[in-house]
C-alpha atoms as an extended CHARMM CRD file, in Angstrom:
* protein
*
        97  EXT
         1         1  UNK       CA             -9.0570000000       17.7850000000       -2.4710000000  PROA      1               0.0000000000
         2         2  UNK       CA             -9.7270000000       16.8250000000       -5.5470000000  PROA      2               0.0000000000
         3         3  UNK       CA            -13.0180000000       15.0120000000       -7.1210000000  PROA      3               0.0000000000
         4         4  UNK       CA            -11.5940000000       11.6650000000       -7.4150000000  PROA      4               0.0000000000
         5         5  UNK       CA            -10.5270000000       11.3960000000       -3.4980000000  PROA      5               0.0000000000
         6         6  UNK       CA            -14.5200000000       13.2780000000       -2.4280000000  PROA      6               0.0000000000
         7         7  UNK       CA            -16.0660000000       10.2160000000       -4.5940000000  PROA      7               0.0000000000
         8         8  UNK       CA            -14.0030000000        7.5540000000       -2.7920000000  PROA      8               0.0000000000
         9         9  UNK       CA            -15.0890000000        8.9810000000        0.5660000000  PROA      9               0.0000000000
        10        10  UNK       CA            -18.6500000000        9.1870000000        0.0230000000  PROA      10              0.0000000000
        11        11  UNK       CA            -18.2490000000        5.5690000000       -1.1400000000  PROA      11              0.0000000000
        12        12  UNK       CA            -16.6140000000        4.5570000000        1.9950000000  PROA      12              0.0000000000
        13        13  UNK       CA            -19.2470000000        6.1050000000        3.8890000000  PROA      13              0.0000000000
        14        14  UNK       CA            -21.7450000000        4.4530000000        2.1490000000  PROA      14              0.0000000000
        15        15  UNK       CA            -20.2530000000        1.0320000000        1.6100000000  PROA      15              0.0000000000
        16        16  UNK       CA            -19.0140000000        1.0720000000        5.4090000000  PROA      16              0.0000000000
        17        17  UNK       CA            -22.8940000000        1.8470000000        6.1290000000  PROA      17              0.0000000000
        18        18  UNK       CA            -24.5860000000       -1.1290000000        4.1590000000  PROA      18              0.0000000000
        19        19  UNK       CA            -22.0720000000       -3.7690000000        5.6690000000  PROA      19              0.0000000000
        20        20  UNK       CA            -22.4730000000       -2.7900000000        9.3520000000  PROA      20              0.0000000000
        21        21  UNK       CA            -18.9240000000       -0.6300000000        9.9710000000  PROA      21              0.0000000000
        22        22  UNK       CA            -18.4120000000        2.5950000000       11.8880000000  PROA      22              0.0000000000
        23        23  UNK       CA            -20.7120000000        5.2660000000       10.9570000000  PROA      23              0.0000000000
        24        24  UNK       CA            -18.3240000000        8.0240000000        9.4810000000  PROA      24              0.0000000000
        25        25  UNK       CA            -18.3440000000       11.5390000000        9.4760000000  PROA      25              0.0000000000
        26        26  UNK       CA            -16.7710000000       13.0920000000        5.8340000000  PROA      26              0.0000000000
        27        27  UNK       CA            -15.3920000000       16.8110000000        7.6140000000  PROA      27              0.0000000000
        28        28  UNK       CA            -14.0140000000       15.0420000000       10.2070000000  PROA      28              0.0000000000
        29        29  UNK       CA            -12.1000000000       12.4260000000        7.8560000000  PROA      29              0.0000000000
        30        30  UNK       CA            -11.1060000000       15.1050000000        5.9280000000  PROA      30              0.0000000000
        31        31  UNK       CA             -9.6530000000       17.5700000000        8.3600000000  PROA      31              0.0000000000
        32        32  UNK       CA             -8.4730000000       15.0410000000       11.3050000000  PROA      32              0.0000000000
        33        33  UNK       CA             -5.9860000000       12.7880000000       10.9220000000  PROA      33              0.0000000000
        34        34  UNK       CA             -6.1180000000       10.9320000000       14.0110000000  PROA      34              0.0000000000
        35        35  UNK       CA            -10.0130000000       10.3840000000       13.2930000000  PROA      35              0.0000000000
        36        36  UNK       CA             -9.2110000000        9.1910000000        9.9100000000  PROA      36              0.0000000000
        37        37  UNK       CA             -6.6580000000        6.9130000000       11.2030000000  PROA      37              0.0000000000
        38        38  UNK       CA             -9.2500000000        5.3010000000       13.4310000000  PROA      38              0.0000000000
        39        39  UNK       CA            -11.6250000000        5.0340000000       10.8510000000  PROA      39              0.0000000000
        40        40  UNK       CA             -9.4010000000        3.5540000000        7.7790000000  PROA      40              0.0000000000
        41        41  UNK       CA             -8.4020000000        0.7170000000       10.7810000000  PROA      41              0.0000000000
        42        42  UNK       CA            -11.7130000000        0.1740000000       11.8170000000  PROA      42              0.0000000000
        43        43  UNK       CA            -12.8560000000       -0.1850000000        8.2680000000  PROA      43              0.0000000000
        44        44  UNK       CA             -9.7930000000       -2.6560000000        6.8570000000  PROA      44              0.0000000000
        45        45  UNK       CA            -11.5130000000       -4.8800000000        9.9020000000  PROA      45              0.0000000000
        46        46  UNK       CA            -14.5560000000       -5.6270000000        7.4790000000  PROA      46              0.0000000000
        47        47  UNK       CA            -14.7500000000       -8.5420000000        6.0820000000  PROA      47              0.0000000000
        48        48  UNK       CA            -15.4290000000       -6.4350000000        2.4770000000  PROA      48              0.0000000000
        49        49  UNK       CA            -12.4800000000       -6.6990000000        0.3320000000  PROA      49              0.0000000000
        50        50  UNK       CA            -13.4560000000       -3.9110000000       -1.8210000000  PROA      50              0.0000000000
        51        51  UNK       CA            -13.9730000000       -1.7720000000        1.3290000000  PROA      51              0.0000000000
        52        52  UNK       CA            -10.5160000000       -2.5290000000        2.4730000000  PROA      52              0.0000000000
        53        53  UNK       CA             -8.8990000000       -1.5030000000       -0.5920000000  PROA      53              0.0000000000
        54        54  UNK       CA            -10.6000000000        1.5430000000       -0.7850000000  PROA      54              0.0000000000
        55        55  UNK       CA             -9.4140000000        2.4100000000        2.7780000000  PROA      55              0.0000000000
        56        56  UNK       CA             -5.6820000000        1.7210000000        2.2560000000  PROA      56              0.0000000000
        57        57  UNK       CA             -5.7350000000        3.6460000000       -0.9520000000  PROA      57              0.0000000000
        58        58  UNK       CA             -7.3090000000        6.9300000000        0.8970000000  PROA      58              0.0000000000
        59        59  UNK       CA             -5.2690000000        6.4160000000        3.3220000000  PROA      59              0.0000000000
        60        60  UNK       CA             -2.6230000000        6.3300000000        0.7490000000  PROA      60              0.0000000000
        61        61  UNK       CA             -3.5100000000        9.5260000000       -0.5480000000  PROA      61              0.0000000000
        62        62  UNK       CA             -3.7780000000       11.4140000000        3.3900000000  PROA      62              0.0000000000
        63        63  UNK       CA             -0.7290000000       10.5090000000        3.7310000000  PROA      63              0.0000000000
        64        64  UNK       CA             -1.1840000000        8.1530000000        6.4780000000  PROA      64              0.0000000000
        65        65  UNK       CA              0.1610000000        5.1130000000        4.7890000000  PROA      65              0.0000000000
        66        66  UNK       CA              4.8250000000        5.4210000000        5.5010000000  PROA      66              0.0000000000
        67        67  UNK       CA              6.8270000000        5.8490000000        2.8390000000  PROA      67              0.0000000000
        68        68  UNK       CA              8.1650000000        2.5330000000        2.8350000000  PROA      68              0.0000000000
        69        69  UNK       CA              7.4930000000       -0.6440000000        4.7130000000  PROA      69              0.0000000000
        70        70  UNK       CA              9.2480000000       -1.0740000000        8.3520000000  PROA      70              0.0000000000
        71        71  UNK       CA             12.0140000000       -3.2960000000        8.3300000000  PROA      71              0.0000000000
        72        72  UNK       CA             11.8750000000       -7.0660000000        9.0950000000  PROA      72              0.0000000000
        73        73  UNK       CA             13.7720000000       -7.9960000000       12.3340000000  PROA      73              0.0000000000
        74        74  UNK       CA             15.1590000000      -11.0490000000       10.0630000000  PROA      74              0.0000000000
        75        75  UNK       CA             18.5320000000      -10.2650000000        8.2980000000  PROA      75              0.0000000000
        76        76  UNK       CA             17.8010000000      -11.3690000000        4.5250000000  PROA      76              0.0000000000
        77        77  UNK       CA             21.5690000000      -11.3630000000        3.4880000000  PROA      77              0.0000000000
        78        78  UNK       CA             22.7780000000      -14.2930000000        2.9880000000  PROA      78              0.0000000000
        79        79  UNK       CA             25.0290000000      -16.1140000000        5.1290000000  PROA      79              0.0000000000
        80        80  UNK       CA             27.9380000000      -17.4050000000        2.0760000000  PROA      80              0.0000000000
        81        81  UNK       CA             27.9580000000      -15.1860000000       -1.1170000000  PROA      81              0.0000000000
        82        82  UNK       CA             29.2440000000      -17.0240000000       -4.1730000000  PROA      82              0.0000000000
        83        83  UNK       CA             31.8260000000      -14.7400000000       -6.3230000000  PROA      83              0.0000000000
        84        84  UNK       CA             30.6550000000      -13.6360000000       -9.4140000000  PROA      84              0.0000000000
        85        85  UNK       CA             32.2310000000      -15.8980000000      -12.1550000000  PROA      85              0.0000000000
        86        86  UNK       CA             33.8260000000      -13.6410000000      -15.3000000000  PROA      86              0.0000000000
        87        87  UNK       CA             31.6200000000      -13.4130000000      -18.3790000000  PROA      87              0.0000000000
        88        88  UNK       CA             33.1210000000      -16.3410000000      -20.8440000000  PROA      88              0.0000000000
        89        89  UNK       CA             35.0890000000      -14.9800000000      -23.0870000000  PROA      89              0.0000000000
        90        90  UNK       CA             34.2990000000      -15.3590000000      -27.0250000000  PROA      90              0.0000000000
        91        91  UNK       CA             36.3820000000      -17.0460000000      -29.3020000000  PROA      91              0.0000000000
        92        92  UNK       CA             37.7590000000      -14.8120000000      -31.8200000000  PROA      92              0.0000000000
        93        93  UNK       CA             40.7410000000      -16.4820000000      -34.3830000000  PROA      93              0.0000000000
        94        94  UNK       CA             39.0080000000      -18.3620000000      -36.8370000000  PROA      94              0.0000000000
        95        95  UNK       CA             37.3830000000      -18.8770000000      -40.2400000000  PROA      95              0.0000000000
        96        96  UNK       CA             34.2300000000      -16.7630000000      -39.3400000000  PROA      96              0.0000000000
        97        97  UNK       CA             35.4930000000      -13.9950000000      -36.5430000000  PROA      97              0.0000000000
């Protein structure tokens, strides 16, 4: 783990501490992923913006964020597709071609 990702979790800790969230243990977060899963929601509860971003971006880099986000159950095609109209063409007899 690298120093970056130790500094954002003592932070958390911290932060989490002085704003009246879940008391959190830094071995545990670090080696269980169901633990840390429980924490980073309990945490994005908080009413501490700063707090929440710093949870979604550890959880981010735990890998416990998906890849991408889950699909809507609302089709976003549209209905009627217009065709694409051909480029205009440029005029090209004349003086200045």
């Amino acid at each position: 783990m690298d120093r970056e990702t130790l500094n954002e979790m003592v932070r958390l800790k911290f932060d989490s501490r002085k704003v009246g969230g879940p008391d959190i243990d830094l071995v545990k977060l670090a080696g269980d992923a169901t633990y840390a899963a429980e924490i980073f929601s309990a945490v994005e509860q908080l009413p501490d913006e700063s707090l929440v971003l710093l949870a979604i971006t550890l959880r981010d880099k735990f890998g416990l964020l998906p890849a991408k986000p889950a699909p809507s159950s609302v089709d976003p095609s549209p209905t009627h597709e217009k065709p694409e109209a051909p480029p205009p063409q440029r005029y090209m007899r004349g003086a200045r071609s």
